[in-house]
N, C-alpha and C positions, 0 to 999 in steps of 0.2 A: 710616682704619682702620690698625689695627697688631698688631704679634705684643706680646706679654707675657711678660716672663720673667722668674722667680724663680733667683736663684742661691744653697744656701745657706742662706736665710731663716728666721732665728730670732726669738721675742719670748718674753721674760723677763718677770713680773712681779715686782713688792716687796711679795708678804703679808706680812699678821700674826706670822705662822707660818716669814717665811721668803722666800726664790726661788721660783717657780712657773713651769719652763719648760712654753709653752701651743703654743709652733708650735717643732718642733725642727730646723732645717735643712733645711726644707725647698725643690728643689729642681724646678720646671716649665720645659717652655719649653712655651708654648700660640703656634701658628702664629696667620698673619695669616687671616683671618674664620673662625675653627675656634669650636666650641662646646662649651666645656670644662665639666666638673661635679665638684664639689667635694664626696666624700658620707663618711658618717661619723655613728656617734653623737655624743649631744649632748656638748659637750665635749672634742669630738677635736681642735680646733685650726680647723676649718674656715672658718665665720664672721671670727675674728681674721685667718687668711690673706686672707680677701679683703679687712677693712678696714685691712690692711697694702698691699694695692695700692691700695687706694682713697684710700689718705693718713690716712685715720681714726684708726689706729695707728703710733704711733712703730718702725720697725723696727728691733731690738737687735742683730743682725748681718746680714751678706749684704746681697744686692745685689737692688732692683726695678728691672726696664727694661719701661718702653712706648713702642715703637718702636725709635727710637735712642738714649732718651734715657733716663739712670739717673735716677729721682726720688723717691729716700731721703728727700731734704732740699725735694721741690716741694710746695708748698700743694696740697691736695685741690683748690681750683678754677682752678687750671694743669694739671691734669693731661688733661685733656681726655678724662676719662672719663664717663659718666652713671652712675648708681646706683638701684636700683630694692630698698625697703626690703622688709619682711616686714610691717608696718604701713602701708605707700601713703605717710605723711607728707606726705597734703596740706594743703594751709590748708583749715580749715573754714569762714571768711568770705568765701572765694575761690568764682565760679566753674568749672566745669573748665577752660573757654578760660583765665580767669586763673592758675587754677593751672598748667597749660601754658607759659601764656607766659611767668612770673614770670622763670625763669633768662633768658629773652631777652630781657628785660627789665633787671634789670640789668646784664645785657653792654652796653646803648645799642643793641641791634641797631635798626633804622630799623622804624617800625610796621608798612610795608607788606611785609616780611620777615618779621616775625613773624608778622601774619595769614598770609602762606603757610605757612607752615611748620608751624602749629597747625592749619590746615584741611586742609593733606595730609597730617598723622598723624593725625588724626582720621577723616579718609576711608579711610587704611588700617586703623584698629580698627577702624572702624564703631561711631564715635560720632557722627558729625555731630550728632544728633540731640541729644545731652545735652550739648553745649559752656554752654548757657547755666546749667548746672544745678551746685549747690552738693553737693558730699559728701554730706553725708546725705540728699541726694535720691538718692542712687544707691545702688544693691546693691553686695557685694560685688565680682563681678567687675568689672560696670561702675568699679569706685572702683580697679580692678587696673588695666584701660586705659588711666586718666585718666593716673595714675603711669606707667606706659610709652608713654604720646604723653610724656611731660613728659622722659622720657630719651631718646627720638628726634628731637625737634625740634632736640638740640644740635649731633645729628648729630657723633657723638663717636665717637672712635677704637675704643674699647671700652664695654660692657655691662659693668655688673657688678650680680647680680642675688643676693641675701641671704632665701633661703628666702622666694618675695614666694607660693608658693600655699599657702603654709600656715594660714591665717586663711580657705580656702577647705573647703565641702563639698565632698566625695568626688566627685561629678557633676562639680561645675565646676569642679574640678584637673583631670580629664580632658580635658576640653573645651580648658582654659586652656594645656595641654601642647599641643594641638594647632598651638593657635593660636601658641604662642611658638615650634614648631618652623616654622612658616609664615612668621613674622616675620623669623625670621632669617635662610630661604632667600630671602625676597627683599631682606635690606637686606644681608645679607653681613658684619655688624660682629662686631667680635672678640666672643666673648662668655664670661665665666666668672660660675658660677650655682653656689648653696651649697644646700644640700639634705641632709635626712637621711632622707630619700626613695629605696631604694634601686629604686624603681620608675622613677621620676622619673626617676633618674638614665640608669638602662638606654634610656627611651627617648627622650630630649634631647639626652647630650650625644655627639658624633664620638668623644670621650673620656673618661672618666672616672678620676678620683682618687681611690683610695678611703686614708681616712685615720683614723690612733685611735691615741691620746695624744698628739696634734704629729706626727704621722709620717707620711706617705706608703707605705703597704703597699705600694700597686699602682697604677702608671699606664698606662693602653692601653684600647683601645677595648673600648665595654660587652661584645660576643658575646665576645673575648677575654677580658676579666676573669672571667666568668659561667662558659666552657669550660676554661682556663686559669688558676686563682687562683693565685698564687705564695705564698700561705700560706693558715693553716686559719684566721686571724680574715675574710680575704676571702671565704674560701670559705663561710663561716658566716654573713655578713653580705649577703652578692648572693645573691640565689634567694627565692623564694617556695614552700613550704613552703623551710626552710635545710637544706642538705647533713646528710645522715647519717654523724657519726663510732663509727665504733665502736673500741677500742684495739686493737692484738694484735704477736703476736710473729711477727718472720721466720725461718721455717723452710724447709729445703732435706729432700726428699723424693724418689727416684728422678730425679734431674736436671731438678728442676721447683723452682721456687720458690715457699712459699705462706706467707700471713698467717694465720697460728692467733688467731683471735677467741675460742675456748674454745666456742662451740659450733657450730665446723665449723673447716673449711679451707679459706681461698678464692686459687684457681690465679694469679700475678701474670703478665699479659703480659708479653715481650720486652722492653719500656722501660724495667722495673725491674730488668734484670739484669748493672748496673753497682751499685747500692744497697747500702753499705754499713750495719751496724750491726743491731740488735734489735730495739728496743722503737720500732714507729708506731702510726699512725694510720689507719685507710681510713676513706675518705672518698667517697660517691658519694651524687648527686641524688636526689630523689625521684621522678623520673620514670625514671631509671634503675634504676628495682623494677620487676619484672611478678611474675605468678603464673602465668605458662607457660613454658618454657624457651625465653632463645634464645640457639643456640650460640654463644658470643666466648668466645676467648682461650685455645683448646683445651682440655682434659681433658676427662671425664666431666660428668653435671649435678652431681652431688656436691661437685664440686671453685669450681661457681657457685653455689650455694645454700645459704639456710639454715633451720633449721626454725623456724618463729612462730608466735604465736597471736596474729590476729586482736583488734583492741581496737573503740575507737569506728570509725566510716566515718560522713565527711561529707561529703553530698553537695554539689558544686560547680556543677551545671550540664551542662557537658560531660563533667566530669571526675570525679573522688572522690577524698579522702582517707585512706588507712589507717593509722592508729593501731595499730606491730607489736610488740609484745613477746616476748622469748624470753631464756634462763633467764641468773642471772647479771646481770642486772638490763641486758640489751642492749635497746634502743627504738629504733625506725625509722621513717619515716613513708614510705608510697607512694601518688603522685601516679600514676593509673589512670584507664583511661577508663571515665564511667560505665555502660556496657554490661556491662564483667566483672563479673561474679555474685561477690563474696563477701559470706559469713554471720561478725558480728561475733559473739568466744569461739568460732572455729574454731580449728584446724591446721591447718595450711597450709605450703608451702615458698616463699619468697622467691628469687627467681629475678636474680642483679643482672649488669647488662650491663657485661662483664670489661673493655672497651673504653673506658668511660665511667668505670673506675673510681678513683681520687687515694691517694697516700699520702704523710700528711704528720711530719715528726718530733713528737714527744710535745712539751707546749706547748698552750697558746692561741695564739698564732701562729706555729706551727711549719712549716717552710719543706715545700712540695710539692715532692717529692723525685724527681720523675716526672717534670716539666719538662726532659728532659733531665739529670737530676741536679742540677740546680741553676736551681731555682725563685726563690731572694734574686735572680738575676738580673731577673726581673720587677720586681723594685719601683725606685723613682725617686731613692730615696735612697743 
């Protein structure tokens, strides 16, 4: 086992078209057996960064270290790492034992080594039972297993794991998170896992990286990222229903300071009262809506509310969705519990918890200004 560290790390391509930088300086240090996550839309760089440690990619600048050891210039099978695809990439004429064994196999390992080694990852997936069985005799998940005994028998310093539940139903990605986070509290290997799964991500990694164009927005743990985004593409991108932005101007008022949305005023707590400048952002959760008042961040309710009308409501189970409009072309959505009574094409007042609430500069990724006034500190770059 080892730490993993990017210092730096760029990769350039040579289109048609031109230069194409895909990873831009990007900067990790991921500790020794921590479980790192790589997320991001498609396209953000993420993928390439890990087949830049993996050796897969040629890295155009900066520096890769696993362990002590920088290896810019090591073969992918010096590196003493295992890889776990998005496709399994097993042999289809292969048994699972065989496809297991294959790498320990051509190491020369000694046979009675490798039947251990394959029978006690095996015993820790809970596959015994299907070693003797070819690919397409297995499901999905089972064909996930196979490929992850086949990267633990290397018994390799790191994990590195390339969107592998995504060729899975919705069921068994659940289940399959389960099991990967069990996996790696008992083997302890470094591990770094690429996903565009921002669920995935939340509940997997110790850490998370959240990334888009080549860049590292935001590095720190998921409840951090999720309470904490240090900009508005993070904050946009982590949450299920995604944060509600609405625009507005800062205005100062009998020695209060509030953001004019244009149809209301809503009161900024004490944190934003180093904040310079005009034209933001607010930015607050879905779950950060009710429809009854609760006091945060002093004034009147006037000064936390806004007037909406009610759109669709979907129900969720426990919870519900509201679909808000109000005039000016302002949209909101509130995550509720399904007990509160509202009737869709009402009025209503929107109630938002002052405590919980972001402001970020104008931008698609414009820096959350709340953070202490300087939110670009969050990110890794």
């Amino acid at each position: 086992m080892a730490s993993v560290q990017l210092e730096r790390v760029t990769k350039i391509y040579r289109g048609a078209h031109g230069y194409v930088k895909a990873v831009d300086q990007v900067s990790l240090d991921i500790h020794d057996q921590e479980f790192v996550v790589l997320v991001g839309p498609s396209g953000c760089g993420k993928s390439t960064t890990l087949r830049m440690v993996a050796g897969l990619e040629e890295v155009t600048e900066g520096t890769v270290r696993i362990g002590d050891r920088t290896v810019n210039d090591v073969a992918p099978k010096d590196r003493n790492i295992a890889m776990v695809f998005q496709n399994y990439a097993l042999y289809p004429h292969m048994s699972a034992y065989k496809n297991m064994a294959f790498g320990l196999k051509m190491r020369r390992v000694p046979k009675h080594e490798i039947d251990r080694k394959v029978r006690e990852a095996a015993r820790l997936l809970g596959i015994e039972h299907l070693l003797n069985r070819k690919p397409k005799e297995l499901s999905g998940g089972e064909r996930q297993r196979v490929a992850l005994g086949r990267a633990i028998v290397r018994d390799p310093q790191a994990f590195l794991f390339d969107e592998p539940l995504s060729n899975l139903d919705a069921r068994l990605r659940v289940s399959m998170r389960a099991e990967l986070k069990k996996l790696h509290r008992q083997l302890r290997t470094t591990t770094v896992y690429v996903t565009h799964d921002q669920e995935e991500a939340m509940t997997l990694g110790d850490r998370i990286a959240v990334m888009r164009d080549g860049v590292v927005q935001q590095y720190a743990p998921p409840l951090e990222v999720y309470a904490r985004p240090a900009d508005r593409f993070v904050a946009g991108f982590v949450g299920t229903p995604p944060m509600n932005f609405i625009p507005g101007r800062l205005v100062t008022a009998e020695g209060a300071r509030f953001l004019d949305v244009g149809i209301g005023r809503i009161r900024l707590a004490d944190r934003f009262a180093q904040v310079t400048g005009t034209e933001f952002v607010l930015g607050i959760r879905p779950e950060n809506l009710s429809f009854e008042d609760v006091p945060s961040g002093g004034g009147d309710s006037s000064e936390r509310s806004l007037a909406m009308r009610c759109g669709v409501v979907e129900p969720l189970g426990a919870d519900k969705d509201v679909y808000l409009e109000g005039a000016d072309g302002i949209r909101m959505v509130a995550r509720i519990p399904a007990d509160v009574e509202v009737q869709e094409n009402s009025e209503t007042r929107v109630y938002l918890d002052l405590d919980r609430l972001h402001l970020f500069e104008p931008g698609e990724a414009g820096v959350n200004v709340g953070l202490n006034g300087h939110g670009a500190q969050c990110r890794a770059n």
